[in-house]
C-alpha positions in Angstrom: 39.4 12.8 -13.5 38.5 9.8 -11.3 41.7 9.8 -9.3 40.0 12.5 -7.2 38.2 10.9 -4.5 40.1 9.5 -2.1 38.8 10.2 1.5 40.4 12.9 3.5 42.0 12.2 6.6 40.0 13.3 9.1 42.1 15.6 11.2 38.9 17.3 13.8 39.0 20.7 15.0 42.3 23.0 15.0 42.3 25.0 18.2 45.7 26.8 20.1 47.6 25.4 17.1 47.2 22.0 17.1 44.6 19.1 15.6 41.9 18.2 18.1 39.4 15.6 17.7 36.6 16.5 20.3 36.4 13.7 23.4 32.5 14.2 23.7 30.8 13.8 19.7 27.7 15.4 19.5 27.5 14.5 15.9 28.9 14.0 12.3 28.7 16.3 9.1 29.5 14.3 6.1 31.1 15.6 3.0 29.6 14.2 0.3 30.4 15.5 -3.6 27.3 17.1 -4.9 27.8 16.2 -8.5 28.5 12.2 -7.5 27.0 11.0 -4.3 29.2 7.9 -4.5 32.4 10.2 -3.5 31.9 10.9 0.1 34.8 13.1 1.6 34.7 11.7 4.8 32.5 11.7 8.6 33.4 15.0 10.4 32.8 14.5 14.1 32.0 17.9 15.8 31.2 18.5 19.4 29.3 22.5 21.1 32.3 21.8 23.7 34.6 23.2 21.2 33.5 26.3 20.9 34.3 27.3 24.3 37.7 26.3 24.1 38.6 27.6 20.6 37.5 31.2 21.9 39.0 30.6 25.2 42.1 30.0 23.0 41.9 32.9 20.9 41.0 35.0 23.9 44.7 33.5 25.3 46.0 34.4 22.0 44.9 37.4 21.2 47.1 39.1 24.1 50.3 38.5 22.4 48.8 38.8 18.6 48.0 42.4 19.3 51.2 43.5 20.3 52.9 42.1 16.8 53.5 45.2 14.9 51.4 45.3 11.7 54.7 44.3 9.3 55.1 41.5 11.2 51.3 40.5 10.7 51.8 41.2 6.9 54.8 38.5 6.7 52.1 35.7 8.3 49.9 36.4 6.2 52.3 36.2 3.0 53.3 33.4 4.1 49.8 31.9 4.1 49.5 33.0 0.1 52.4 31.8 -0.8 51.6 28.5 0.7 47.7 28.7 -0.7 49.5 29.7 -4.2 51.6 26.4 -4.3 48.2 24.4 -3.6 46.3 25.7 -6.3 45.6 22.3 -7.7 44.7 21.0 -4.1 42.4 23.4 -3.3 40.6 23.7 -7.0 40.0 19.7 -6.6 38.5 20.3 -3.1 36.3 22.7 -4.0 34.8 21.1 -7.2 34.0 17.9 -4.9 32.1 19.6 -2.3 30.1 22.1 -4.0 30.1 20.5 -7.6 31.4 23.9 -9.3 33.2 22.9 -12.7 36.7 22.6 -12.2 37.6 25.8 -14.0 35.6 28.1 -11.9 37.0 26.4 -8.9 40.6 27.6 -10.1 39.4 31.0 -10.6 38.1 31.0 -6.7 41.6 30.3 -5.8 43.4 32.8 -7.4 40.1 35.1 -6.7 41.4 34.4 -3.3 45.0 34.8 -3.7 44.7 37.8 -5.4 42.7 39.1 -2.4 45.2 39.0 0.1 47.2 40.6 -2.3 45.0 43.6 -2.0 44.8 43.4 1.8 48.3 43.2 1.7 49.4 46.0 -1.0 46.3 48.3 -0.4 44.3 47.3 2.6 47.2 48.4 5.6 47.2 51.6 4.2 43.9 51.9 6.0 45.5 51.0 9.2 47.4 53.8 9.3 47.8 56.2 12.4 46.5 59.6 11.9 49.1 62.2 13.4 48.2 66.3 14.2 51.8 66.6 15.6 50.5 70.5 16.0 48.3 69.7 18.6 50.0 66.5 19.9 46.9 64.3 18.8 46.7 61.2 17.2 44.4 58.0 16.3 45.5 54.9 15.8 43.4 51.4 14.6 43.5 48.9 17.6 42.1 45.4 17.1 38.7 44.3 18.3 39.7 40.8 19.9 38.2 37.7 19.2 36.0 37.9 15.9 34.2 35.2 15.0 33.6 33.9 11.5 31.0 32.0 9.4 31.0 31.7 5.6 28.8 29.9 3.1 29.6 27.1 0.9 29.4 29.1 -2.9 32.4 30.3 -2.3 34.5 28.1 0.3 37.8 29.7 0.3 37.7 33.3 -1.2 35.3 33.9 1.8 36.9 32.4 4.6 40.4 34.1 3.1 39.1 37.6 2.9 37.4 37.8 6.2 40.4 35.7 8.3 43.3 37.5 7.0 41.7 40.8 7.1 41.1 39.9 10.8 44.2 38.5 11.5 45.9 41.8 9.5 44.1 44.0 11.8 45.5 42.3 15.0 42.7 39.9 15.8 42.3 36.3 16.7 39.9 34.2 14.6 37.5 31.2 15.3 36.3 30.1 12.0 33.3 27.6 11.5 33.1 26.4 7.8 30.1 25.5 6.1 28.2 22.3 7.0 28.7 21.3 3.4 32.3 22.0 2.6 34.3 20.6 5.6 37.1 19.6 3.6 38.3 23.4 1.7 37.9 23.9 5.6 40.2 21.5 6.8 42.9 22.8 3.9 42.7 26.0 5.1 43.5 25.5 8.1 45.9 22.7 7.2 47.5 25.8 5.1 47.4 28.3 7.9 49.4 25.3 10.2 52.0 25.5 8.4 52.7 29.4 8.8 53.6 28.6 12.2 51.4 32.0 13.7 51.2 31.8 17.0 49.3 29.3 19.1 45.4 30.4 19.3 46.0 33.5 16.8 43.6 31.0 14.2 41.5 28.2 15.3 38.7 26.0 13.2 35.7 24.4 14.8 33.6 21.9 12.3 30.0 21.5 12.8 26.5 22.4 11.3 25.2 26.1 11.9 22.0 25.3 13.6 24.3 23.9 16.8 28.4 25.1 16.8 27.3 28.4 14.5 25.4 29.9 16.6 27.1 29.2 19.7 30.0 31.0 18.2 27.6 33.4 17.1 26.4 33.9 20.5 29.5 33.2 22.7 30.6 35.9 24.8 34.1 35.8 24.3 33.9 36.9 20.9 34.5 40.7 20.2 33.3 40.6 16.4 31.3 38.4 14.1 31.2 38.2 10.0 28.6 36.1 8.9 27.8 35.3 5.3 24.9 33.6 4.3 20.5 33.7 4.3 19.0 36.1 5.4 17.0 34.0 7.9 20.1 32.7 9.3 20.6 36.1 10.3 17.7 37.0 11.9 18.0 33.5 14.1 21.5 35.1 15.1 20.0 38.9 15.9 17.4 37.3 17.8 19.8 35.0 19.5 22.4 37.9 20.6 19.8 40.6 21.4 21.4 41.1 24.7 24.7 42.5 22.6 23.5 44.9 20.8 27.6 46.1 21.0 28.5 43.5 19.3 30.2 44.7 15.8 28.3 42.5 13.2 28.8 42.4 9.7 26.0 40.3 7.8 26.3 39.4 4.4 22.9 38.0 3.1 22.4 38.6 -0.9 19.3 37.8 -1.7 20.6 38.0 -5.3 20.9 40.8 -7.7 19.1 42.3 -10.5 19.6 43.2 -13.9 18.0 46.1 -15.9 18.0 46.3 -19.8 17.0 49.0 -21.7 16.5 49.5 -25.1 18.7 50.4 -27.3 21.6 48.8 -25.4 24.0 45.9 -26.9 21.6 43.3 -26.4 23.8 40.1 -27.1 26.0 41.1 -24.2 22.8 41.5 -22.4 21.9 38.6 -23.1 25.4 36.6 -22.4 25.9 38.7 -18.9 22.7 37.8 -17.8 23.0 34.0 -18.8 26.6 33.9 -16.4 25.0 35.9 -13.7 22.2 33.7 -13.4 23.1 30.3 -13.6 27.2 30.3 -12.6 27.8 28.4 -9.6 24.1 26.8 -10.3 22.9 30.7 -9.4 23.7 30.1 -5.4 25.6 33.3 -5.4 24.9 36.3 -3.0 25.2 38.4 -6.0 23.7 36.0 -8.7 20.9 37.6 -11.1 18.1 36.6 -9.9 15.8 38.9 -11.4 15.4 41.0 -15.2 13.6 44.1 -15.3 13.1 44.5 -19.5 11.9 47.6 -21.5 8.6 46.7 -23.7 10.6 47.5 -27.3 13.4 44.7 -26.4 11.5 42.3 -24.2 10.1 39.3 -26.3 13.6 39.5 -28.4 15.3 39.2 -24.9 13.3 36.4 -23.5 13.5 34.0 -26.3 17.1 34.8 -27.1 17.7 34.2 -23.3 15.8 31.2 -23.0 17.8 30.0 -26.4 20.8 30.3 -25.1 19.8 28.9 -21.3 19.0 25.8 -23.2 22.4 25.2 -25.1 24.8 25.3 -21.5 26.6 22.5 -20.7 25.2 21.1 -17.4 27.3 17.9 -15.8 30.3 16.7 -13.4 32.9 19.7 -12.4 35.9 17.3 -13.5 34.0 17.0 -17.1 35.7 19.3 -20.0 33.5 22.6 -20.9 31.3 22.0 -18.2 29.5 24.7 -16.9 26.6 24.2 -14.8 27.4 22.2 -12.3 24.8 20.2 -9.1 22.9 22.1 -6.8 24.2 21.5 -3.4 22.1 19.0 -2.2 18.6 17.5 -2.1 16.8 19.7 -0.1 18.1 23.1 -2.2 16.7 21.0 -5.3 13.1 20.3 -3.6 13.0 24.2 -2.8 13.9 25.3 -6.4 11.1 22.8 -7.8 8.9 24.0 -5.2 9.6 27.4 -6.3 9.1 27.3 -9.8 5.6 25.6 -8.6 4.5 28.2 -6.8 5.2 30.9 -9.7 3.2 29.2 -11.9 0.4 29.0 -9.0 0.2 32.5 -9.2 -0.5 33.0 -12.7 3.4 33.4 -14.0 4.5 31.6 -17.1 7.3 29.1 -17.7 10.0 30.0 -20.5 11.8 27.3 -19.4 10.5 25.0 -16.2 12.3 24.4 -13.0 12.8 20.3 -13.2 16.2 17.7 -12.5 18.3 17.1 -15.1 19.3 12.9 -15.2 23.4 12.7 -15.7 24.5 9.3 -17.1 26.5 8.0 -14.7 26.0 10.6 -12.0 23.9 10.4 -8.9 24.2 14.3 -8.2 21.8 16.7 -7.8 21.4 18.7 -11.3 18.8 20.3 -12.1 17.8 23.0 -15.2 18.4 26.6 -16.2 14.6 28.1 -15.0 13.1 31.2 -16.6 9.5 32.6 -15.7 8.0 35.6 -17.1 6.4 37.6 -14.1 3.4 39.2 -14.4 4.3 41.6 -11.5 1.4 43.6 -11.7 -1.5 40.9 -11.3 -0.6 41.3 -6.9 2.1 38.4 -6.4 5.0 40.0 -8.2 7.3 37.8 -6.7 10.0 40.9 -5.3 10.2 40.1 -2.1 12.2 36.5 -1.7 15.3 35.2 -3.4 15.0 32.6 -6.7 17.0 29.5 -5.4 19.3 28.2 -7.7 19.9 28.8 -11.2 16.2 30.4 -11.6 15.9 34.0 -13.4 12.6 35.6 -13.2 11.8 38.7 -16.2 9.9 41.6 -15.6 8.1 43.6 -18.8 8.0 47.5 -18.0 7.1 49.6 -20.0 9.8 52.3 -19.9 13.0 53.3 -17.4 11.2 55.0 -15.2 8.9 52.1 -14.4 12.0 50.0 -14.5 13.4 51.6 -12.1 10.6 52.2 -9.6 10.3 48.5 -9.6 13.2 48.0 -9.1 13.9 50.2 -5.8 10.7 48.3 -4.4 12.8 44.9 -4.4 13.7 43.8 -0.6 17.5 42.4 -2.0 19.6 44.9 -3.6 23.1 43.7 -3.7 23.9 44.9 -7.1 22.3 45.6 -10.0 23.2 45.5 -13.4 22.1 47.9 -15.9 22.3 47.5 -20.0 22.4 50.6 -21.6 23.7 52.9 -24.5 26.2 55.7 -23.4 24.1 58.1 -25.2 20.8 57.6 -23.7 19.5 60.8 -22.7 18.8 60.1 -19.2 21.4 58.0 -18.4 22.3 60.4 -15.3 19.0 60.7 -14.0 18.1 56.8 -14.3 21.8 56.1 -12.2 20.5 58.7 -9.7 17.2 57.7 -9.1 18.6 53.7 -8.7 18.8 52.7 -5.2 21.2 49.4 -5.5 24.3 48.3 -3.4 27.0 48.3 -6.1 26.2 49.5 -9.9 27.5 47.5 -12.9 26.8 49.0 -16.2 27.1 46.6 -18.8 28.5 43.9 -16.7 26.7 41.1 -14.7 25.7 41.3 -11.4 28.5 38.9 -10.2 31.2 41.3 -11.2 32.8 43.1 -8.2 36.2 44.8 -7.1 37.7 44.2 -3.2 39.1 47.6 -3.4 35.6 49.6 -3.3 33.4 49.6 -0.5 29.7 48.6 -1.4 26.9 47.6 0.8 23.3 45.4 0.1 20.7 46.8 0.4 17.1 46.3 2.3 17.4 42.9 3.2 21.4 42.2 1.9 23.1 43.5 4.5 23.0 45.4 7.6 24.9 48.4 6.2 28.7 47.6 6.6 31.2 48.0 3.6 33.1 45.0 2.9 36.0 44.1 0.5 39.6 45.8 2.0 37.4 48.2 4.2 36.9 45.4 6.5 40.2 46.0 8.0 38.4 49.1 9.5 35.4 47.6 10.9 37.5 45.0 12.6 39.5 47.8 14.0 38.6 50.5 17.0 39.7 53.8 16.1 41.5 55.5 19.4 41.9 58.8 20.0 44.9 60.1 22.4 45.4 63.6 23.0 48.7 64.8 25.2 49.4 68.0 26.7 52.6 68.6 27.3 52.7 72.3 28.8 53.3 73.3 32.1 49.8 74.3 34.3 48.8 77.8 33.9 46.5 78.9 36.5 45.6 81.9 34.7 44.1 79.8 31.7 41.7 78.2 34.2 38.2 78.6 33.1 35.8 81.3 35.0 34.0 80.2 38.4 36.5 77.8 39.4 38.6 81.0 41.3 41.6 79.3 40.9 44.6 81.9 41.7 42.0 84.4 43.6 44.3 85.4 46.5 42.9 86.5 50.0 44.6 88.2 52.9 42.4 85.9 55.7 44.4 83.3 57.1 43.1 79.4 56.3 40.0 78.4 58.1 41.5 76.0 60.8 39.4 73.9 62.9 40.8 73.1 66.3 39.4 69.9 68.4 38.8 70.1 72.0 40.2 67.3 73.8 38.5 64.2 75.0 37.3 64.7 78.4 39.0 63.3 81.1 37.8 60.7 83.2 36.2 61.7 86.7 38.9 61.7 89.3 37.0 59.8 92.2 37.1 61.2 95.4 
């Protein structure tokens, strides 16, 4: 367990295939272990001068990537998952020291992630396909945008990062990828990983760096033909703001806000119950998708609550190397002040605490754990609290009195990413209460955290700006073409009427004839 922490080597910025440490540091980000402050990573120097030449890279690289047939792109990237696949253990040590996950979920991130380019690669080029009408000698075919530029979160370091670069690099682009400020390292591997499928020079470069400085000059440069961002919802605003003189630029914005959960008498409660519990507080609750919120029927309500708050109380919190460990740190010291803070300010308004927002003490651990948090909301007293997003592992219950009112609160939330509704197949309305629900994805008796690569979903309000992601992102980072041929000879007499194109006339052609210079006066 303890033979973990040895420093990484320091390898910079990967740009036109090859490890760069910047000449001009404009600062350090240092990767620190979340769950034991005593294990720093390492000091990642970054530098805003690499921006410009990763993307003048890609820009280089992208003019022979685009011409590599699409079976040729598909053997990189199988040779990039069959490399990732033989690191397993690597990558599921890395990712437990820089976000403090328990070891076990960090495994199931990396096969999460190996299983996604699976999909990209067995379902995903399907979507690439030409579309032929040999009848009228028309086709479209999918050409790639260019340059896209990509910026993930640190919940989940690799599955991200894997999704949106080989779907990019599937699809015929370049990449320049900035990993989170907090995970440097997973970053690093990746790239290390993508190094040794020997793609092309400047077909994938990495920058390092924080987001407030190298993220949003990526986000902003002008060499970039496409940006996926992941992340707050702020963030993304910064970055509209910031590029409102592209509004061409193709933008995909991934921003949570968590999900919500609906339970309605009648349903099987204890599953409720457990779905809820692993929605919430997984991963701390610092997914996109995490429940954040639990919109209860009056008949189940006080059983729920206490049964929830029971059960919060019994999870194992401590280190990610420990056995049957499940909530892991927070991922650092400012995320832990705003939960607190949070939790405070619930209470403020008149909200009670199930179970209070406070730091958990782990012998022998200088991390940054904290509690399970449950508040009962009394929504209707003019602070209902359905307009932000809970940080961290904090679930906030709503008492309704029956579905309809479930639902109508729950359309009025700003984040719908998902939403999770407990039910009985045989309620009555069950088809009405699924049409009337306005939520990004629909899980029915399965948390909010559940979700399948091969359907298109999309946030929404506040959760995302409307794209489909998953194995439809191969499309959005794709420009559909159109090309239409004709291949008959002229016909004047289909010409259309007024042009008077084979009108014949007996007059001989107009012709103009110029009188000669004059000569110059003869003198006497």
């Amino acid at each position: 367990m303890e033979g973990h922490r040895e420093r990484l080597l320091r390898r910079g910025d990967y740009i036109w295939g090859s490890w760069v440490k910047p000449e001009r540091v404009d600062g350090f980000i240092v990767g620190v272990n979340p769950g034991d402050r005593s294990d720093v990573l390492g000091r990642f120097p970054f530098s805003t001068s690499s921006v410009d030449d990763a993307v003048e890279c890609a820009q280089r690289g992208a003019i022979y990537w685009r011409r590599v047939g699409r079976g040729d792109r598909g053997k990189a990237v199988r040779k990039y998952r069959d490399v990732l696949s033989k690191e397993q253990e690597h990558f599921s040590n890395l990712i437990t020291r820089e976000t403090g996950k328990p070891r076990w979920e960090a495994r199931q991130e990396v096969i999460a992630s190996i299983r996604a380019v699976d999909l990209l690669l067995e379902e995903g080029m399907s979507l690439l396909e030409p579309r032929v009408l040999n009848e009228r000698n028309a086709r479209s075919d999918y050409r790639p945008r260019g340059v896209v530029g990509v910026l993930v979160p640190y919940n989940l370091p690799l599955l991200i990062p894997t999704l949106h670069t080989t779907a990019a690099l599937l699809a015929g682009n370049t990449v320049v990828l900035k990993p989170s400020k907090f995970t440097p390292g997973v970053g690093q591997g990746l790239a290390e990983t993508f190094d040794r499928c020997r793609l092309p020079r400047g077909t994938f470069n990495l920058i390092q760096g924080s987001g407030t400085s190298i993220g949003q000059k990526l986000a902003t440069h002008p060499g970039i033909d496409a940006l996926l961002f992941s992340g707050a919802y702020a963030t993304a605003v910064q970055l509209r703001k910031a590029s409102l003189e592209r509004p061409e630029l193709p933008t995909f914005l991934q921003c949570g806000g968590k999900g919500a959960a609906i339970v309605v008498g009648g349903c099987d409660l204890e599953r409720a119950v457990y779905e809820v519990l692993v929605g919430a507080f997984l991963t701390a609750g610092q997914r996109n998708n995490s429940t954040g919120r639990v919109i209860v029927t009056d008949d189940v309500h006080d059983w729920f609550v206490e049964e929830l708050a029971r059960r919060a109380a019994r999870v194992r919190i401590g280190y990610g190397f420990e056995p049957q460990c499940f909530l892991g740190p927070l991922i650092s010291e400012n995320f832990r002040t705003r939960y607190r803070r949070y939790g405070r300010a619930l209470v403020a308004r008149g909200h009670r605490a199930v179970s209070k927002a406070q730091n958990r003490e782990i012998p022998g651990r200088r991390g940054f754990y904290v509690e399970p948090a449950i508040y009962q909301v009394d929504w209707e007293n003019g602070h209902g609290f359905i307009n932000d997003e809970p940080p961290g592992p904090t679930v906030l219950v709503y008492r309704v009195r029956s579905w309809e009112e479930a639902v109508a609160l729950h359309n009025r939330l700003l984040y719908r990413v998902s939403t999770s509704l407990f039910i009985s197949p045989e309620f009555a309305d069950l088809p009405e209460l699924i049409g009337r629900l306005k939520s990004g994805s629909l899980n029915i008796n399965r948390g909010t955290i559940g979700s399948s690569l091969r359907l298109p979903s999309v946030g929404l309000g506040r959760s995302s700006n409307g794209t489909p992601g998953g194995i439809d992102l191969l499309r959005f980072l794709s420009t559909p073409r159109s090309t239409l041929v004709e291949h008959r000879p002229f016909d004047p007499s289909q010409a259309v009427p007024g042009v008077d194109w084979d009108d014949e006339t007996d007059e001989d052609p107009i012709s103009v004839e110029l009188e000669p210079d004059p000569s110059p006066t003869t003198p006497p």
